[in-house]
C-alpha atoms as a printed R data frame, in Angstrom:
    type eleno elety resid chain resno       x        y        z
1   ATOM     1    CA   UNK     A     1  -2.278  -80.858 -252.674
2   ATOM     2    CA   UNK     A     2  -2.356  -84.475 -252.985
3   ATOM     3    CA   UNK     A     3  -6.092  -84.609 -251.711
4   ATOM     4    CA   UNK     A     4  -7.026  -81.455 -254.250
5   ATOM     5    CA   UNK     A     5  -5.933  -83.757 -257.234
6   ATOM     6    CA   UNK     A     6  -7.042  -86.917 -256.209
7   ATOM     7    CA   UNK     A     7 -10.593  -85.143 -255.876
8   ATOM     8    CA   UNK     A     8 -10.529  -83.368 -259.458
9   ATOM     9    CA   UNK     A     9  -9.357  -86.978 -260.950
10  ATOM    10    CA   UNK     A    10 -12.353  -88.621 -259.852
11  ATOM    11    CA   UNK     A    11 -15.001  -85.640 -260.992
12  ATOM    12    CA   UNK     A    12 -13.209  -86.106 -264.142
13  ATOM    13    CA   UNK     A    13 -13.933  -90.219 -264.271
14  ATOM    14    CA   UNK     A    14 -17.178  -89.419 -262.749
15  ATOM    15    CA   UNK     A    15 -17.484  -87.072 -266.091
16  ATOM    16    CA   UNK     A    16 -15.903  -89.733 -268.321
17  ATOM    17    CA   UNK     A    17 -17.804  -92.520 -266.863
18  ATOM    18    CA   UNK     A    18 -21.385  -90.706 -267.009
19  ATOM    19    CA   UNK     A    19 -20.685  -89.494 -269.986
20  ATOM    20    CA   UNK     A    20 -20.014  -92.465 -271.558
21  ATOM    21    CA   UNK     A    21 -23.300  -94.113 -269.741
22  ATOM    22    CA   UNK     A    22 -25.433  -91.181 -271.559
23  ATOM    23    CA   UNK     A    23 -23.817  -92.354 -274.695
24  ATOM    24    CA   UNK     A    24 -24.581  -95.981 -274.265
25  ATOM    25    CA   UNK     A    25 -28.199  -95.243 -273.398
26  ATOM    26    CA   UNK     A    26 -28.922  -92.913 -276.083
27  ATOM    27    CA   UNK     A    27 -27.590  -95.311 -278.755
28  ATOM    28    CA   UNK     A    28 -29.569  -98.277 -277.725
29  ATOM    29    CA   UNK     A    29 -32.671  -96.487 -277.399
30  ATOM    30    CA   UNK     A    30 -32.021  -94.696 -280.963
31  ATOM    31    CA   UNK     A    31 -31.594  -97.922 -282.508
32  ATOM    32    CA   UNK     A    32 -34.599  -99.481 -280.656
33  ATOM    33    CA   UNK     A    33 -32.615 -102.536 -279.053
34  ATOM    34    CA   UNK     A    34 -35.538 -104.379 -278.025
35  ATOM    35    CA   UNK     A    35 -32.960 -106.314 -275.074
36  ATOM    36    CA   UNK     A    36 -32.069 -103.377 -273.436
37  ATOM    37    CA   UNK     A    37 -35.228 -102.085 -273.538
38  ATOM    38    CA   UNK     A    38 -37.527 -105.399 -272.585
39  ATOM    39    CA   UNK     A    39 -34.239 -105.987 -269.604
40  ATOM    40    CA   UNK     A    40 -33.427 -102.371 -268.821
41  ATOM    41    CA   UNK     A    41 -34.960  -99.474 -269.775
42  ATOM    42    CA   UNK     A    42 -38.305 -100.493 -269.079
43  ATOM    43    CA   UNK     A    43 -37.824 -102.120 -266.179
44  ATOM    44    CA   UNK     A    44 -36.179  -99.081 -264.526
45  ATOM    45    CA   UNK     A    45 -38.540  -96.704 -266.138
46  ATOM    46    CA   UNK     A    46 -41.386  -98.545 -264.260
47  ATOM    47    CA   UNK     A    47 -40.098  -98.512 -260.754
48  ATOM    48    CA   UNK     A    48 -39.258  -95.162 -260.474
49  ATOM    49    CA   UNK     A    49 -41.508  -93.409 -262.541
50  ATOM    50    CA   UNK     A    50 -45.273  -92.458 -261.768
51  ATOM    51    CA   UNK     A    51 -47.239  -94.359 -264.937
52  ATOM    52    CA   UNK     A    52 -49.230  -91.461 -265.670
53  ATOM    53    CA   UNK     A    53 -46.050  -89.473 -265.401
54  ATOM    54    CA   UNK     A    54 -44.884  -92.529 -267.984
55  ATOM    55    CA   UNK     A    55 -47.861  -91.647 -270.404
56  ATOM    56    CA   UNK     A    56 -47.000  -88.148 -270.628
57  ATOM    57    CA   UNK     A    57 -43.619  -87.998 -270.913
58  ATOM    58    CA   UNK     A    58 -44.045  -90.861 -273.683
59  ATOM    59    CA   UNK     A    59 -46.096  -88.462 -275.593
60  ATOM    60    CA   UNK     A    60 -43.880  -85.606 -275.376
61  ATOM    61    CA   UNK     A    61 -40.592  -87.936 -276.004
62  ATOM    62    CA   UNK     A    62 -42.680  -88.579 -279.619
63  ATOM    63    CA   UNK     A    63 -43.953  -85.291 -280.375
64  ATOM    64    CA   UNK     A    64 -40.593  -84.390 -279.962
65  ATOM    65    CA   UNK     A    65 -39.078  -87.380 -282.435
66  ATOM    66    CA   UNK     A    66 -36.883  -88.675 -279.260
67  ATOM    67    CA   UNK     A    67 -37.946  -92.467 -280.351
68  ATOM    68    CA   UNK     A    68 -36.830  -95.077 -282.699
69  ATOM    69    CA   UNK     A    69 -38.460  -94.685 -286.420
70  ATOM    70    CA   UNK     A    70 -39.742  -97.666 -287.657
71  ATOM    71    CA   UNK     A    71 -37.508  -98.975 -290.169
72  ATOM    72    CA   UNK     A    72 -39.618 -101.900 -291.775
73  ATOM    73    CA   UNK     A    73 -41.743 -101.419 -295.258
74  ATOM    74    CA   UNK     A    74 -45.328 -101.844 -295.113
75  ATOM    75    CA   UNK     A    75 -46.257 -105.588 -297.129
76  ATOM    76    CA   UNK     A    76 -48.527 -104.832 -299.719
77  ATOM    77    CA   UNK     A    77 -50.734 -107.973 -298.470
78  ATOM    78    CA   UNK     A    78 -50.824 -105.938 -295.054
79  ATOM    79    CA   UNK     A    79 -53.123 -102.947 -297.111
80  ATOM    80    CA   UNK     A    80 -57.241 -103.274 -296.445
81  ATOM    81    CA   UNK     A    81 -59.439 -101.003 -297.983
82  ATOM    82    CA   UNK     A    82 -62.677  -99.917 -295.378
83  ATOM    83    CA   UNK     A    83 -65.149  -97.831 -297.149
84  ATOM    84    CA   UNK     A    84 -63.197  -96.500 -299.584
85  ATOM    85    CA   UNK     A    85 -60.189  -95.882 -297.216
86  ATOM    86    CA   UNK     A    86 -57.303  -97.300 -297.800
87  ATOM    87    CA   UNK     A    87 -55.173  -98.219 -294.856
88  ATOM    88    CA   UNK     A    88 -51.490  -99.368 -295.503
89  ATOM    89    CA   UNK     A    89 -51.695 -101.819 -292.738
90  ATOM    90    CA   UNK     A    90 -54.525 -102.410 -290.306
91  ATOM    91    CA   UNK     A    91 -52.763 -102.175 -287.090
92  ATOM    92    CA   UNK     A    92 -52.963  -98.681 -285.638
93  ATOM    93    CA   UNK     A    93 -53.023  -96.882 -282.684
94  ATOM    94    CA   UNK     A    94 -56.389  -96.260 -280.664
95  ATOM    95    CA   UNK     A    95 -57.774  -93.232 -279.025
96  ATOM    96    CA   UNK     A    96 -56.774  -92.957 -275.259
97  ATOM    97    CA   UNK     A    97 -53.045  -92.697 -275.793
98  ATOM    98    CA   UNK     A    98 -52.476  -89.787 -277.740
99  ATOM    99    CA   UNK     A    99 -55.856  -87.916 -276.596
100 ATOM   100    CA   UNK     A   100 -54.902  -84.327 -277.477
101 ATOM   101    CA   UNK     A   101 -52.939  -84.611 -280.667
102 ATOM   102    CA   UNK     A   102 -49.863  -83.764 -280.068
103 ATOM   103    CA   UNK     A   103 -48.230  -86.460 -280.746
104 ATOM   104    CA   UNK     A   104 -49.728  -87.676 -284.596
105 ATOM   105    CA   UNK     A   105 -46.770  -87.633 -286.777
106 ATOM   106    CA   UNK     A   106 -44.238  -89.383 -284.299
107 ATOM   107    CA   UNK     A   107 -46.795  -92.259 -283.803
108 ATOM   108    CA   UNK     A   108 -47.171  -92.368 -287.870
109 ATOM   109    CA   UNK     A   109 -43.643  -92.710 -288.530
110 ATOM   110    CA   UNK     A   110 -43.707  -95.701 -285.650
111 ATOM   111    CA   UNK     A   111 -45.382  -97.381 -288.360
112 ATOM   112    CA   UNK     A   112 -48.934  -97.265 -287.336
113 ATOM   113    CA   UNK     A   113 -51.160  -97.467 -289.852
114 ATOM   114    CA   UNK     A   114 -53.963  -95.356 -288.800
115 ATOM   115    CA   UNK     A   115 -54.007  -92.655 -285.933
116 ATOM   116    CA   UNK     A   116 -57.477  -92.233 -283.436
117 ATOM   117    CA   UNK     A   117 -57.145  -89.002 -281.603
118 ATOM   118    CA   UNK     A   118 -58.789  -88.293 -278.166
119 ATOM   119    CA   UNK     A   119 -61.522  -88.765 -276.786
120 ATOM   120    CA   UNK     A   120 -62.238  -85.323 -277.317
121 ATOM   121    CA   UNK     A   121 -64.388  -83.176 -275.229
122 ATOM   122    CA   UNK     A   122 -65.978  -79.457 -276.624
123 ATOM   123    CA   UNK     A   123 -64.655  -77.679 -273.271
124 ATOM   124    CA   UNK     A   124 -61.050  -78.038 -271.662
125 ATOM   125    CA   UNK     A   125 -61.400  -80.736 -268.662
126 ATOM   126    CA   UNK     A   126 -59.539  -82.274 -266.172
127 ATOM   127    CA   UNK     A   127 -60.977  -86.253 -265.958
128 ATOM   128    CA   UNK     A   128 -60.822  -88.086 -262.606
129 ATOM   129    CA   UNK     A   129 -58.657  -87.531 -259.553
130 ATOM   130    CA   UNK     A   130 -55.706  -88.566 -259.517
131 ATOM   131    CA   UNK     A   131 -54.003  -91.785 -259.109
132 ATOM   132    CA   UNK     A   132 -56.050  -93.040 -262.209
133 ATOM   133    CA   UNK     A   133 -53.992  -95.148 -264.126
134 ATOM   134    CA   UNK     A   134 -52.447  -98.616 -262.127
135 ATOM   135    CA   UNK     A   135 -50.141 -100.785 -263.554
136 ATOM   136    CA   UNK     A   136 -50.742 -104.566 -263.124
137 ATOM   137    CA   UNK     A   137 -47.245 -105.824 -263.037
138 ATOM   138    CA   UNK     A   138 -48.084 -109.558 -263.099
139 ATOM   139    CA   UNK     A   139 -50.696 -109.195 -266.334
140 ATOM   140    CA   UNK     A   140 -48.368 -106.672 -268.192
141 ATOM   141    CA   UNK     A   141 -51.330 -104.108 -268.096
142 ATOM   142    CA   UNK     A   142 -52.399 -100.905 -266.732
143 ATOM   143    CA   UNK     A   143 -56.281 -100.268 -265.819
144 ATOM   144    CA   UNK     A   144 -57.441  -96.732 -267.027
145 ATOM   145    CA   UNK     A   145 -59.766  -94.438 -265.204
146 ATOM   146    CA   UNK     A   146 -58.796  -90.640 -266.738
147 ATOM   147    CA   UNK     A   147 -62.464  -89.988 -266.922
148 ATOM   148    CA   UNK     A   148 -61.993  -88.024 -270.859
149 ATOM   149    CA   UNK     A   149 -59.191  -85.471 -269.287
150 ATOM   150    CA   UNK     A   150 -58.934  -83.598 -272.771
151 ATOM   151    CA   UNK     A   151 -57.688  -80.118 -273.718
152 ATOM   152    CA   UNK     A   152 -61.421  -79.473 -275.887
153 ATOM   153    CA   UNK     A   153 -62.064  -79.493 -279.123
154 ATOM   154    CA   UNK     A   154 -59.574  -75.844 -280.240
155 ATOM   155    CA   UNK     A   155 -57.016  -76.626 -278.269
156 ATOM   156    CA   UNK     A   156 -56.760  -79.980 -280.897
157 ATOM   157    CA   UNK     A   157 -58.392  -78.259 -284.047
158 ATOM   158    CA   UNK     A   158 -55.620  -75.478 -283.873
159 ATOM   159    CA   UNK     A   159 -52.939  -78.685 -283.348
160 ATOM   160    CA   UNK     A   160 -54.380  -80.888 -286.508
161 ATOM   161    CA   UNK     A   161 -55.035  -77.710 -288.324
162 ATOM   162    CA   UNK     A   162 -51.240  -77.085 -288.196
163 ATOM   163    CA   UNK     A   163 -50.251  -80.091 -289.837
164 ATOM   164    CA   UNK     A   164 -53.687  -80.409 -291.951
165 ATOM   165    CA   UNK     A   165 -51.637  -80.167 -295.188
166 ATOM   166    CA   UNK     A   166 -49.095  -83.455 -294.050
167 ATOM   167    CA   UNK     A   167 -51.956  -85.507 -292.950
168 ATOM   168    CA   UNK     A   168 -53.863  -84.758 -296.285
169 ATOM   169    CA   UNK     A   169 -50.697  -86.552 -298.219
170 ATOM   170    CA   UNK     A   170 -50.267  -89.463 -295.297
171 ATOM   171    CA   UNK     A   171 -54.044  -89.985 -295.961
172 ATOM   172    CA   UNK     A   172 -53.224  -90.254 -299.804
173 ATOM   173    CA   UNK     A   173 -50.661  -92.862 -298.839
174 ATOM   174    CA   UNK     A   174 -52.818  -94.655 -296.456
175 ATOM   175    CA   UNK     A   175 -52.303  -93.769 -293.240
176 ATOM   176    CA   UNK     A   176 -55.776  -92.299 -292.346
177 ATOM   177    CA   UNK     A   177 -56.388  -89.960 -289.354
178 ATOM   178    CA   UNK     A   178 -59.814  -90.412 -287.075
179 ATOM   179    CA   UNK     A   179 -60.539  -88.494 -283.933
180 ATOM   180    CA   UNK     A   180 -62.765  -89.831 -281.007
181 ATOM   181    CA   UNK     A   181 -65.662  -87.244 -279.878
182 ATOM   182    CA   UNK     A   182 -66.540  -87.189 -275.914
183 ATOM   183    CA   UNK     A   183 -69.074  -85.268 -273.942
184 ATOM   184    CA   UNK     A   184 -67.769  -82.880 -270.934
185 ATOM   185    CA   UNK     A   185 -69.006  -84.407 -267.959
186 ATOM   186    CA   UNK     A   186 -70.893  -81.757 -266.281
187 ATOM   187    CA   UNK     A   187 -73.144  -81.229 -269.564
188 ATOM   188    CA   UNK     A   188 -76.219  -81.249 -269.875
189 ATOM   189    CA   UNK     A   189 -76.974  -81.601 -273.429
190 ATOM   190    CA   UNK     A   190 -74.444  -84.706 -274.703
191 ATOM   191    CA   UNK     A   191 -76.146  -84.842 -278.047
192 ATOM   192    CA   UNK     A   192 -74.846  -80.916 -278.793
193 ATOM   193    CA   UNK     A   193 -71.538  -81.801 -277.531
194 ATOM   194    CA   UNK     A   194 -71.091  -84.513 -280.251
195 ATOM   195    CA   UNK     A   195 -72.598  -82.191 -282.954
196 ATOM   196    CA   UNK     A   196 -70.181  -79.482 -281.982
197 ATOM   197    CA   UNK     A   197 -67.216  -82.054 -282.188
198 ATOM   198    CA   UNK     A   198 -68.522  -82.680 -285.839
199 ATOM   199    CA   UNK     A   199 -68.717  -79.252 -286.482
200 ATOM   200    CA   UNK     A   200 -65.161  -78.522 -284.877
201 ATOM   201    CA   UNK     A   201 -62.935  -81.240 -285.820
202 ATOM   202    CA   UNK     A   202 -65.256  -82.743 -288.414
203 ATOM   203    CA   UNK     A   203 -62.545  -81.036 -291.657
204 ATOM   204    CA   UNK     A   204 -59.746  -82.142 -290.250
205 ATOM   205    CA   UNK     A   205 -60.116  -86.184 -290.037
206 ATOM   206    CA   UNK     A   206 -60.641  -88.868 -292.617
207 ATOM   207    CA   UNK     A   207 -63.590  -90.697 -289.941
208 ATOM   208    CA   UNK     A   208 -65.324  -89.603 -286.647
209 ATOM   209    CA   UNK     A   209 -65.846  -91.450 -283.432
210 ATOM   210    CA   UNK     A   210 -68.363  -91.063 -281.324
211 ATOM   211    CA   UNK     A   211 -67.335  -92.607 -278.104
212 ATOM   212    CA   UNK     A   212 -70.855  -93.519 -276.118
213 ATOM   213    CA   UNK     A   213 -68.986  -96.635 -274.000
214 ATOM   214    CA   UNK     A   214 -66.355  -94.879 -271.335
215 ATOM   215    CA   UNK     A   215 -67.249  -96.183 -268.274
216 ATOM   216    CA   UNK     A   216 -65.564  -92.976 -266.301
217 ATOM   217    CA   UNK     A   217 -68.253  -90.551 -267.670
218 ATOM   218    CA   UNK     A   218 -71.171  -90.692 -265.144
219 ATOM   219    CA   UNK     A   219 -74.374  -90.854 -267.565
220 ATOM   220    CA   UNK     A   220 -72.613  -91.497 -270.858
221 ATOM   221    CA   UNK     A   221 -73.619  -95.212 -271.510
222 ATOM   222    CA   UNK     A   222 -77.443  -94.171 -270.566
223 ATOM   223    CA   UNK     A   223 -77.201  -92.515 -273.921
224 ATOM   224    CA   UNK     A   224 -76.583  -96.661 -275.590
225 ATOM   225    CA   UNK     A   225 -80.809  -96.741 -275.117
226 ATOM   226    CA   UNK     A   226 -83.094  -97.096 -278.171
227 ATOM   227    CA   UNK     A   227 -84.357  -93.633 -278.364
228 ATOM   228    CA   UNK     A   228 -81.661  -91.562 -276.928
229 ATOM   229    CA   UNK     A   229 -79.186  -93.281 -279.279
230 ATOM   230    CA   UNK     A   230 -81.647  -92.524 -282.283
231 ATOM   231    CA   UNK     A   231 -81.595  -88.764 -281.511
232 ATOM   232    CA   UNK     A   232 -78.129  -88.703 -281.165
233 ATOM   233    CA   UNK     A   233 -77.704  -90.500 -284.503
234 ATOM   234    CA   UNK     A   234 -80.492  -88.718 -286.327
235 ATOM   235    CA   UNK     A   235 -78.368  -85.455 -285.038
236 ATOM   236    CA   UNK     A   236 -74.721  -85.988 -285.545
237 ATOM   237    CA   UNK     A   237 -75.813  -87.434 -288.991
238 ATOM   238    CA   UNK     A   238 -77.749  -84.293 -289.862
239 ATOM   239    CA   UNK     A   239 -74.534  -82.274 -289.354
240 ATOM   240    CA   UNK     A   240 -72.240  -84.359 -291.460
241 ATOM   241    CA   UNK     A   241 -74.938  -84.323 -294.481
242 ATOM   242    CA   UNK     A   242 -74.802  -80.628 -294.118
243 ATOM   243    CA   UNK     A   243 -70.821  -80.697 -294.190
244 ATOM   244    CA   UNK     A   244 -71.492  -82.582 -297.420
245 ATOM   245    CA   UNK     A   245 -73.935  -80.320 -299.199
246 ATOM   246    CA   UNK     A   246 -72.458  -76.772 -298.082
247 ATOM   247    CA   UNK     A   247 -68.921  -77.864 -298.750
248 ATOM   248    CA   UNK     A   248 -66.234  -78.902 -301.697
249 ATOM   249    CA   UNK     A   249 -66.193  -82.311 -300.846
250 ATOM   250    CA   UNK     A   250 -62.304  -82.061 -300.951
251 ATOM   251    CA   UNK     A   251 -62.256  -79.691 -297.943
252 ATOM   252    CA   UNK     A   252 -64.383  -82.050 -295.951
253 ATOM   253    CA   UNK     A   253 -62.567  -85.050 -294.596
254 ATOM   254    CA   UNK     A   254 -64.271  -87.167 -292.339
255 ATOM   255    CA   UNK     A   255 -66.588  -89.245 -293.934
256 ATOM   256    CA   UNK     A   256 -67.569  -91.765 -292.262
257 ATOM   257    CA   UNK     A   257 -69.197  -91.764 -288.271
258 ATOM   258    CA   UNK     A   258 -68.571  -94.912 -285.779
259 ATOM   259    CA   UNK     A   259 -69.939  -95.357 -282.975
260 ATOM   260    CA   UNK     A   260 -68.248  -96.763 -279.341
């Protein structure tokens, strides 16, 4: 008898106590205590948890709106305008962290100022073997090698396509949207791939990347010589001046074309 309740008082402290715990951690990391999280949380988080695992589950805690908002106002000093686009403040978040758009409205209310989908490749791939991402504990850094792992290009158009009507009014206000084209890496015509990715995702983003410098695509940077990279211009460019002359230029978004 004794034994019985001795036993149900300490599953009900054990309840109390872990309870409480789950309490304490969700508050801090609501509010965005940047002690607990530069002394506890992330500490923790990187011992025991795989740091691709990390990535993904980062992306999925934002897509999800299970992060700390950013609660600071843009200065207007911070605003730059870059050919015609205004961008509240020039800090924002590159491609290769959100890489399949699913995550584009959490990162914005972070406070980022712009958002760079991808890279994104026409066809559904998987990217290098796995392990692929390493932390470097000592330099505070990770080294990459996904290889352009992406979902393909309507997999994302059907995600931005979703939420094409917020990002028009978010562009309005400054935060701008770009997307990062990639080639598949068993292709055998790259210059097609980044044409399709104009045709694809071309309406849905205020500038287009095309991404020519991943060393994890075997081939890719072959494409940076003279006349290669002049038929891939000439090409991609050809499809955006179409966009422009077959289309209302307010259902056409991305207007501008870098190169990487």
């Amino acid at each position: 008898m004794v034994s019985s309740t001795l036993q149900r008082r300490l599953r009900e402290a054990v309840q109390v106590l872990g309870g409480g715990a789950c309490l304490f951690l969700t508050y801090c990391t609501a509010v965005g205590d940047e002690k607990f999280y530069a002394k506890h949380l992330m500490p923790t988080l990187r011992r025991i948890v795989d740091p691709e695992l990390a990535h993904n589950l980062t992306i999925k805690f934002i897509s999800w709106r299970l992060i700390p908002w950013s609660k600071c106002r843009d200065s207007s000093a911070l605003e730059v305008n870059v050919f015609g686009q205004k961008f509240k403040n020039p800090v924002g978040i590159a491609a290769g962290f959100d890489k399949h758009g699913e995550a584009v409205d959490g990162l914005y209310k972070m406070g980022f100022g712009f958002v760079e989908v991808g890279s994104v490749t026409p066809k559904p791939q998987d990217g290098n073997p796995k392990p692929r991402i390493f932390r470097l504990e000592p330099d505070k850094a990770v080294i990459n090698r996904y290889g352009f792992n992406s979902h393909g290009y309507a997999a994302v158009q059907q995600r931005l396509r979703a939420r094409s009507h917020t990002q028009e009014q978010l562009t309005k206000a400054g935060r701008p949207l770009g997307i990062n084209l990639g080639k598949n890496k068993l292709s055998r015509d790259a210059t097609a791939d980044y044409v399709e990715g104009v045709k694809q995702l071309g309406q849905l983003a205020d500038y287009l990347v095309v991404n020519l410098s991943s060393p994890n695509t075997p081939g890719l940077r072959a494409l940076q010589n003279k006349e290669d990279l002049q038929n891939l211009l000439k090409k991609v460019s050809k499809q955006l001046s179409y966009f422009w002359c077959v289309r209302p230029i307010k259902q056409l978004k991305a207007k501008h074309l870098l190169f990487l």
